[in-house]
C-alpha positions as CSV (number, residue, x, y, z in Angstrom):
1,X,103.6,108.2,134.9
2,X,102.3,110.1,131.9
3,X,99.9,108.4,130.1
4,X,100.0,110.0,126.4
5,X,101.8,108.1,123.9
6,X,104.6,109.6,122.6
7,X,104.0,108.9,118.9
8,X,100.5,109.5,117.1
9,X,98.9,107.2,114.1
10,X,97.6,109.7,111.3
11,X,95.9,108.7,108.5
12,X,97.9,106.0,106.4
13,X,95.5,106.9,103.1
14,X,96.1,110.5,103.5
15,X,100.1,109.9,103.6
16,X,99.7,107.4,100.8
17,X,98.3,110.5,99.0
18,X,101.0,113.2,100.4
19,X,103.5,110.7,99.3
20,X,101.9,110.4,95.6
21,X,101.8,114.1,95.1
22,X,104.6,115.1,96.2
23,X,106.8,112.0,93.7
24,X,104.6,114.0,90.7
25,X,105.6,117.2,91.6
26,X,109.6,115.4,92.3
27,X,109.4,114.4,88.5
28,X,107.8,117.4,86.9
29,X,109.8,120.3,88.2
30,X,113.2,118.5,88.2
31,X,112.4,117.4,84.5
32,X,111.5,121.3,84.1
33,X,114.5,122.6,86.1
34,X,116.9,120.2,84.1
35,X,115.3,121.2,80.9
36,X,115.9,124.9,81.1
37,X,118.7,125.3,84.0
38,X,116.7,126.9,86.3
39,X,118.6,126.6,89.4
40,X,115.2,127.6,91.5
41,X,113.5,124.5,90.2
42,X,116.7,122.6,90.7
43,X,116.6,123.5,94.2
44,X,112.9,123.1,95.1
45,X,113.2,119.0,93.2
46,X,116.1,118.5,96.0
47,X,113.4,119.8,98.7
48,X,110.4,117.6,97.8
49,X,112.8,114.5,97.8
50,X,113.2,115.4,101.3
51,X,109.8,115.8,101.7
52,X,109.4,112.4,100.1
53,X,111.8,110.6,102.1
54,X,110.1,112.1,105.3
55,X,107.0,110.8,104.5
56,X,108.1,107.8,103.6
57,X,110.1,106.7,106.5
58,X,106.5,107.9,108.9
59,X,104.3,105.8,106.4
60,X,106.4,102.8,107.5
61,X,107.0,103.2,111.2
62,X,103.1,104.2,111.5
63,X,102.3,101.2,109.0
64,X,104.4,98.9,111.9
65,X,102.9,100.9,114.8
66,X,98.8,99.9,113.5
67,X,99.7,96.6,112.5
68,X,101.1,96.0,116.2
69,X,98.3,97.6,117.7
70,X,95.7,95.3,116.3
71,X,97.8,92.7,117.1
72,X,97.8,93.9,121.3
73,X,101.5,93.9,121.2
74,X,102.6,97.4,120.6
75,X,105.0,97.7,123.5
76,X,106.5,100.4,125.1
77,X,110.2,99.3,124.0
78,X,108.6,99.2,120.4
79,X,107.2,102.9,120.6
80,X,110.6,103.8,122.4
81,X,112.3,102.0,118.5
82,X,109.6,103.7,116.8
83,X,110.2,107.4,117.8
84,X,114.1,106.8,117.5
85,X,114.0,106.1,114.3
86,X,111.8,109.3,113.6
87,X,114.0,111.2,115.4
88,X,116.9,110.1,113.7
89,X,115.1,110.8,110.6
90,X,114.3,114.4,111.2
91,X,117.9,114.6,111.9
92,X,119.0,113.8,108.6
93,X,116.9,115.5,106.7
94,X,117.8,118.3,108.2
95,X,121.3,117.7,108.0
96,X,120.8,116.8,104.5
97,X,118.7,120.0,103.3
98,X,122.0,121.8,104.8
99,X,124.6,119.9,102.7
100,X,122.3,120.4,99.9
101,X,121.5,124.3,100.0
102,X,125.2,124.4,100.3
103,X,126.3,122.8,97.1
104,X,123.3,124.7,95.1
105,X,125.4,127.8,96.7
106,X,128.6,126.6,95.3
107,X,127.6,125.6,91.8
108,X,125.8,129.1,91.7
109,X,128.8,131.1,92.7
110,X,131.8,129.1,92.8
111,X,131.8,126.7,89.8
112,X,130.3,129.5,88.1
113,X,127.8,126.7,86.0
114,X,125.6,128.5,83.2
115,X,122.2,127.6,84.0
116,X,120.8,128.3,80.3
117,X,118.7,125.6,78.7
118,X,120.7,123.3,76.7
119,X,117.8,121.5,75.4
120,X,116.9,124.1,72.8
121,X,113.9,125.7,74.4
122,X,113.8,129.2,73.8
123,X,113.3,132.0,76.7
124,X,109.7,132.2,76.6
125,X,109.3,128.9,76.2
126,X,111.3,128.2,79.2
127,X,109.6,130.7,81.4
128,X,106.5,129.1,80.3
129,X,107.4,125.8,81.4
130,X,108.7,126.8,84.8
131,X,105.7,128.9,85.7
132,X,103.6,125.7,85.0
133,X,106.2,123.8,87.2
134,X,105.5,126.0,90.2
135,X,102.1,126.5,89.8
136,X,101.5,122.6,89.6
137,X,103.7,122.2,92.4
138,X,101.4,124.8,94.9
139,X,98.4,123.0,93.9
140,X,100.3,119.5,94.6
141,X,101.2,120.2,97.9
142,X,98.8,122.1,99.1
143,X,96.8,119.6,98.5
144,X,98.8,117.3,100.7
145,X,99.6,120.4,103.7
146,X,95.8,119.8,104.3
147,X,96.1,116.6,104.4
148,X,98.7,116.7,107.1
149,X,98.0,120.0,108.8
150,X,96.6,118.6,111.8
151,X,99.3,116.1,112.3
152,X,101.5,115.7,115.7
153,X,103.8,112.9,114.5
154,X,107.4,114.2,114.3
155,X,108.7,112.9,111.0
156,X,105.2,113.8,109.1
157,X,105.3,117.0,110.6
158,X,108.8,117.8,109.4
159,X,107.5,117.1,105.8
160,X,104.2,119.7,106.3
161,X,107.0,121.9,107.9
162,X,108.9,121.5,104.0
163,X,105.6,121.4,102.2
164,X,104.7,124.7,103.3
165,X,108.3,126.0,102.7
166,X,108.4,124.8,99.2
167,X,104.8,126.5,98.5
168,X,106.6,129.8,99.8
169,X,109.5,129.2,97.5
170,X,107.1,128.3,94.3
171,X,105.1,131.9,94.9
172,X,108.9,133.3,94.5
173,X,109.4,131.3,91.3
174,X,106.3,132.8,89.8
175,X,106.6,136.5,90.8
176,X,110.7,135.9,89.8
177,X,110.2,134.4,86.5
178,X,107.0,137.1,85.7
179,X,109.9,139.4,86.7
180,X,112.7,138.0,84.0
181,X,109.6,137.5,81.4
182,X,109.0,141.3,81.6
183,X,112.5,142.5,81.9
184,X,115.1,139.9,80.5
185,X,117.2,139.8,83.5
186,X,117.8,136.3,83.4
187,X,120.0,136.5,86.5
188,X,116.9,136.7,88.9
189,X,116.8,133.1,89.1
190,X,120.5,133.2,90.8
191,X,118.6,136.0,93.7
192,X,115.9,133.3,93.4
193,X,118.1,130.2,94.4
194,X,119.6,132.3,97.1
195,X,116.3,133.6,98.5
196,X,115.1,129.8,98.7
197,X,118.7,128.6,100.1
198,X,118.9,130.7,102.7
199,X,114.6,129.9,103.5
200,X,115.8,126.5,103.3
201,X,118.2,126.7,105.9
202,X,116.2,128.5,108.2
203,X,113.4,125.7,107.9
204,X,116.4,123.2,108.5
205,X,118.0,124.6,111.9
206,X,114.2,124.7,112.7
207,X,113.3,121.4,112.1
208,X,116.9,120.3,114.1
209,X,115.8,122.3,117.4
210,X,112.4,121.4,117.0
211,X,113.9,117.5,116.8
212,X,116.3,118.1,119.9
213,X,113.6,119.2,122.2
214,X,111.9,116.5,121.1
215,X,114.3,114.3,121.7
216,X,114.9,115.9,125.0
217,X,111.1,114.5,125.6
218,X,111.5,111.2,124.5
219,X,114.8,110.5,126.5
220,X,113.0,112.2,129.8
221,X,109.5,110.0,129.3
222,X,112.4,106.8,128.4
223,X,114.2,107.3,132.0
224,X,110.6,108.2,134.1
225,X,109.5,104.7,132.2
226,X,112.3,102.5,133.3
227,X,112.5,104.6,136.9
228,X,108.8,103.4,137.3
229,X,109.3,99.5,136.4
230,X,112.6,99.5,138.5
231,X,110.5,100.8,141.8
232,X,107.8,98.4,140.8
233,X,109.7,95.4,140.5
């Protein structure tokens, strides 16, 4: 019977941290993205709620899986719950940075929805604000990707899996928009959008494999369990 548990216990104050940054960065860029239609910003805010919901789904089970250890009665049918519910997790936030890419693609080239400012800022001034959106937002989180870049636990992993995407896609915002400030092409931040869609959905089908092998794991180290108290009893 292996003897490695299947879920690990990072940090709780280093998550507590992740989860902090990551709500700032949430606030300031879909304020920004709302304030001057950039569809770039719009998508990265749905992204870090991901992120968010990630980390805040392994912050509880990790919570419950401490406070049961000091207790001595973190069983194996509790770590069994435990990583269930992570997988499930993962799961969903893949499925749900899928749905999401998808209706950023519609709105973009369907509906056909102007994505100028219609809170008065002029172009500069919009450029300005969404270069200080994604710059903010790289320091943010790579702040938190060294918090969690040693971290084996599947649904915290997921999120340093999106924290390092959404890094990617805020370098892209900055060259893009140093691109439209130089040559007025405001249409950049469609190719922008697209670029970080179509990253977005490669990160997603990664995360979903990355979950179903893990699941494989889980339901292969669930049967050996019950296989070994069957021939023990």
């Amino acid at each position: 019977m292996p003897t490695k548990p299947l879920i690990s216990l990072p940090d709780i104050r280093g998550l507590w941290i992740a989860i902090s940054t990551a709500l700032l960065v949430l606030c300031v860029k879909l304020y920004v993205g709302l304030s001057t239609g950039s569809y770039a910003l719009l998508t990265d805010s749905a992204h870090i709620f991901i992120d968010c919901s990630s980390l805040a789904v392994a912050l509880i089970s990790i919570s419950i899986s401490k406070k049961l250890q000091k207790q001595n009665s973190f069983t194996k049918n509790r770590e069994f719950s435990i990583v269930k519910n992570q997988l499930i997790t993962a799961k969903i936030n893949a499925i749900l940075l899928v749905a999401f890419s998808l209706w950023i693609l519609l709105e973009m080239f369907v509906f056909h929805h102007h994505s100028h400012s219609e809170f008065g800022h002029s172009h500069d001034e919009e450029h300005i604000l969404i270069l200080f959106a994604a710059i903010f937002g790289i320091v943010a989180h790579l702040i938190s990707a060294f918090l969690l870049r040693n971290t084996t636990n599947l649904a915290t992993r997921g999120a340093y899996i999106h924290l390092i995407a959404d890094i990617m896609s805020s370098l892209s915002i900055i060259i893009g928009t140093l691109v439209m400030m130089m040559t007025h092409i405001e249409w950049i931040d469609k190719v922008l959008s697209s670029f970080i869609v179509v990253f977005l959905l490669y990160n997603a089908q990664k995360l979903y494999r990355a979950t179903l092998r893990k699941e494989k794991d889980f339901l292969q180290e669930q049967q050996d369990y019950y296989e070994h108290l069957h021939q023990t009893n």
